[in-house]
N, C-alpha and C positions, 0 to 999 in steps of 0.2 A: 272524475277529475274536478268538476266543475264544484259537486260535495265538498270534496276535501279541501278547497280555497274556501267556499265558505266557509266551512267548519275553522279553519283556520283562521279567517279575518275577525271570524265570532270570537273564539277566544283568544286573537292578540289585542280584541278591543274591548273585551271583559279584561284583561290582564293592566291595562293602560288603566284605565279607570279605576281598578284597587289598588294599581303603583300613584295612580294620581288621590287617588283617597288616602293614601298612607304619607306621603309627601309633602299635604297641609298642614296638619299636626306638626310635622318638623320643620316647617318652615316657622308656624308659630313658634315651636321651643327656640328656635335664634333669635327669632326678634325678641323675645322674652329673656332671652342671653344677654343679648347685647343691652336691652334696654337697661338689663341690670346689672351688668359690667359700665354702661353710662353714667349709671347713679352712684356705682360706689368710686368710681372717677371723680365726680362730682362732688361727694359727700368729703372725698380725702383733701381735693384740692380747696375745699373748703373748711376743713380742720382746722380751727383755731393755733395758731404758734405759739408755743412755751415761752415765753420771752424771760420768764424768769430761769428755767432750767439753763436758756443758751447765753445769759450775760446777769448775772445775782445786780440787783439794783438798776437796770435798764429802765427806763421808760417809753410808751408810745405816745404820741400824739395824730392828732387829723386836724389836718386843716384845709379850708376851700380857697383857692386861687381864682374860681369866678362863681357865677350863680349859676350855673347848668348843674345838672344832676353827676354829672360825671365828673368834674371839676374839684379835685378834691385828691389828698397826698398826705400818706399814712409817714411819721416823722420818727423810726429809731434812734433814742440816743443811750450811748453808754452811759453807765453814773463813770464820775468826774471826767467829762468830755470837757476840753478848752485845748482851741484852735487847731479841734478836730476835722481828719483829712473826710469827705462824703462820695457817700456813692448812691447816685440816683437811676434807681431801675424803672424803666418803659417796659413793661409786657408786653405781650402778644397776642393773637388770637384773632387773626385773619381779619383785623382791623374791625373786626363786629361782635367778638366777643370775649373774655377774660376779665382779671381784676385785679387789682392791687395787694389785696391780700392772698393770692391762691400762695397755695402751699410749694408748688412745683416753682413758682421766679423768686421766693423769699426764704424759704427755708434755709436752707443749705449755704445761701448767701450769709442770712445773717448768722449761719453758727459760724462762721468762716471771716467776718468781717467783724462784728460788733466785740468780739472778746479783744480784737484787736486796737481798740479804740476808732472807729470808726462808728460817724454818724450814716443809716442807712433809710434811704430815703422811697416810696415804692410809690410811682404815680398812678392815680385812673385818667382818665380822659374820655371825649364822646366820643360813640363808637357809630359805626354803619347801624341803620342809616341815616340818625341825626347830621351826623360828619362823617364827610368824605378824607380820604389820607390829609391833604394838606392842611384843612380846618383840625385836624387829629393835631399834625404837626406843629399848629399854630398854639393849639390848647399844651402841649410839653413843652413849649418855648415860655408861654407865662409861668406853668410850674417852675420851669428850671432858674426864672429869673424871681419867681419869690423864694426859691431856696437860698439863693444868692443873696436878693438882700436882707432875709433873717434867720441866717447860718450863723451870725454871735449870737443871735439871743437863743440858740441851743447848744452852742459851745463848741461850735463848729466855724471852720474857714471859710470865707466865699471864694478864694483862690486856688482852693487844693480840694476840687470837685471832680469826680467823675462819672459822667453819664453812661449809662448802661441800656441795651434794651435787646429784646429777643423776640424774633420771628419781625413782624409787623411793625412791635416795635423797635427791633434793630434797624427796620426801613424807616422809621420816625427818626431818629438818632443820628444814622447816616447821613438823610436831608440838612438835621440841624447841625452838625458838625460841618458840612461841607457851604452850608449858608447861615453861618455864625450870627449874622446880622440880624435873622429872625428872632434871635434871643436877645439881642444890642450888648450883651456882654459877653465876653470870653469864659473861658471854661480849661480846666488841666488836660482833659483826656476824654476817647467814648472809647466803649469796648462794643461793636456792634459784634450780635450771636446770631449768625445765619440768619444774614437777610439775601431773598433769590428776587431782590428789587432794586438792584444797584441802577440798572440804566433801564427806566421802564420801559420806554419806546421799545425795548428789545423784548421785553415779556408781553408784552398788548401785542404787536407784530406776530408771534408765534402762537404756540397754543397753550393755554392757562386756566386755569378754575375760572370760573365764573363771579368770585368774591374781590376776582381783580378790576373786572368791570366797575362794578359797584363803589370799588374805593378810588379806583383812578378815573374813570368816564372816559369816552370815546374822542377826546379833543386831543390831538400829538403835542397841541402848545401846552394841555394842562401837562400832559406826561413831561413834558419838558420841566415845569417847573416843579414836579417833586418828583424829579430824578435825580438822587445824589450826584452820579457820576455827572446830568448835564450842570448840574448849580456847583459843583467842586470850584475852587479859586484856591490859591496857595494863600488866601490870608484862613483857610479854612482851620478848625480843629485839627491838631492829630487822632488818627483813627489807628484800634485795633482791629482786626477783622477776621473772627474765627469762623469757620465754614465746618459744615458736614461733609464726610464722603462716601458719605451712605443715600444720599437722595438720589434721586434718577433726575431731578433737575438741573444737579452739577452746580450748587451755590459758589462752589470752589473756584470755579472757570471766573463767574462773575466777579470773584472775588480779586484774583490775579489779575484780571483784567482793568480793575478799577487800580489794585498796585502800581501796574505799569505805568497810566495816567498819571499817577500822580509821582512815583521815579523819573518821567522823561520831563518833571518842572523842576526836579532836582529835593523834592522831598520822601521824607519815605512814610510807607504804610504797610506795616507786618503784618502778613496774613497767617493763618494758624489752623491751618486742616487738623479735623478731629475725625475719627473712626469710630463716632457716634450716630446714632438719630437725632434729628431735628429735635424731639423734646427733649433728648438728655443733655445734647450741649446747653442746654439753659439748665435744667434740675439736677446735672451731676454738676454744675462750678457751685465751690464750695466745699466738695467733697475734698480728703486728702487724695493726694498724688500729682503725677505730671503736667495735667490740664491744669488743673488749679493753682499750681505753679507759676507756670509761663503767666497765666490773666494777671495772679498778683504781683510777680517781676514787674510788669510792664506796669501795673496801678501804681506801683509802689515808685518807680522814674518819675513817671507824670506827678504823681503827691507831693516827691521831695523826702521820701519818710525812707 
């Protein structure tokens, strides 16, 4: 009896070791998957944009708002632009990384915007960990206020603006709409795209990534002071507020939530549940259909146009 356990531990522990020698190889081949399903991510959202295919006579420009490396907003304008309505997009990317030019926050936008005569505006900013969220915040408030004041000399409104931003940067957005004064001038509209940072205190408190740490710190007064919902005031921007209802974090709840806040001051804020993922609700607007609808209804009130 005593044979036949060993015999048998012998070879369930020869068996372990050729399922564990077989097991490493494939674990390599995923990472060697993933590595290169990262790179071609990488390679697409780095695609150069056709600016001539999506508007015939368009031009871009780049221009720096301050001396840091990040500091710096790529400028589409349509040919014959004058006293064109703008839309200036904030990225995303978990406050530490993304760009101005990736393909997935600009694409789709500009085929969807620029034909329409619209000047379209696409910010960088410092990221983690040079700048924490609100020095982020502080860097798209200078952007948004050099847009403003040299919006005629590209044939554009300083009155018929509206800010845009998604993920991270929808959380930048929200801040500055709901504390206008960061920027010291007014603005038409933001359309924040799922942001799950409306009231931070409430995301620090529970459980969160790790990259929350890093952009907000452990202090409740800082949370306080770039939390949309606590810096909200009724002299604030009007806000859109489209949500995911596909995340398991529920950006939607925050979403409503922050509504209500600002319904019981007697103003409103539309919120706009999509049955998307978090990336698409930023790289599908633009596209034709019902989402892209409703964003530009509501762009189009705020413009005037």
């Amino acid at each position: 009896m005593t044979r036949k356990i060993l015999t048998a531990a012998v070879i369930g522990a020869l068996s372990m070791g050729v399922l564990a020698g077989e097991a490493q190889p494939l674990r390599n081949h995923m990472r060697e998957r993933i590595a290169q399903r990262m790179q071609e991510r990488r390679a697409e959202e780095e695609r150069p944009v056709d600016l001539q295919a999506i508007a015939p006579g368009a031009r871009k420009l780049t221009e720096t708002y301050g001396t840091a490396k990040g500091q710096a907003i790529d400028i589409y304008i349509p040919p014959g632009a004058r006293d064109a309505p703008v839309i200036v997009m904030v990225h995303g990317g978990a406050w530490k990384i993304g760009d101005k030019a990736n393909v997935g926050s600009i694409e789709n936008k500009l085929k969807y915007w620029l034909p329409k005569g619209y000047v379209f505006v696409s910010v960088n900013y410092r990221l983690l960990p040079e700048a924490m969220a609100y020095e982020q915040a502080q860097d798209v408030a200078l952007a948004l206020r050099q847009v403003q004041d040299h919006a005629a000399e590209w044939g554009a409104s300083d009155r018929r603006i509206v800010l845009m931003g998604h993920s991270a940067g929808a959380h930048i957005v929200a801040l500055l709409s709901s504390k206008p004064e960061m920027v010291g001038k007014s603005w038409a509209g933001t359309v924040v795209l799922d942001s799950a940072a409306m009231k931070v205190s409430s995301v620090m408190d529970g459980r969160h990534p790790g990259f929350y740490d890093e952009a907000f710190g452990s202090d409740p007064a800082g949370w306080a002071r770039v939390s949309p919902m606590d810096q909200w005031t009724p002299a604030a921007v009007p806000m859109l507020v489209v949500c995911s209802t596909k995340r398991p974090d529920k950006p939607c709840d925050d979403a409503r939530a922050f509504q209500a806040q600002v319904e019981k001051a007697g103003q409103a804020m539309p919120v706009l549940p999509q049955d998307l993922s978090h990336a698409d609700v930023n790289r599908t607007l633009g596209q034709p259909g019902a989402y892209t609808q409703a964003v530009e209804a509501w762009v189009t009130q705020r413009v005037g146009r």
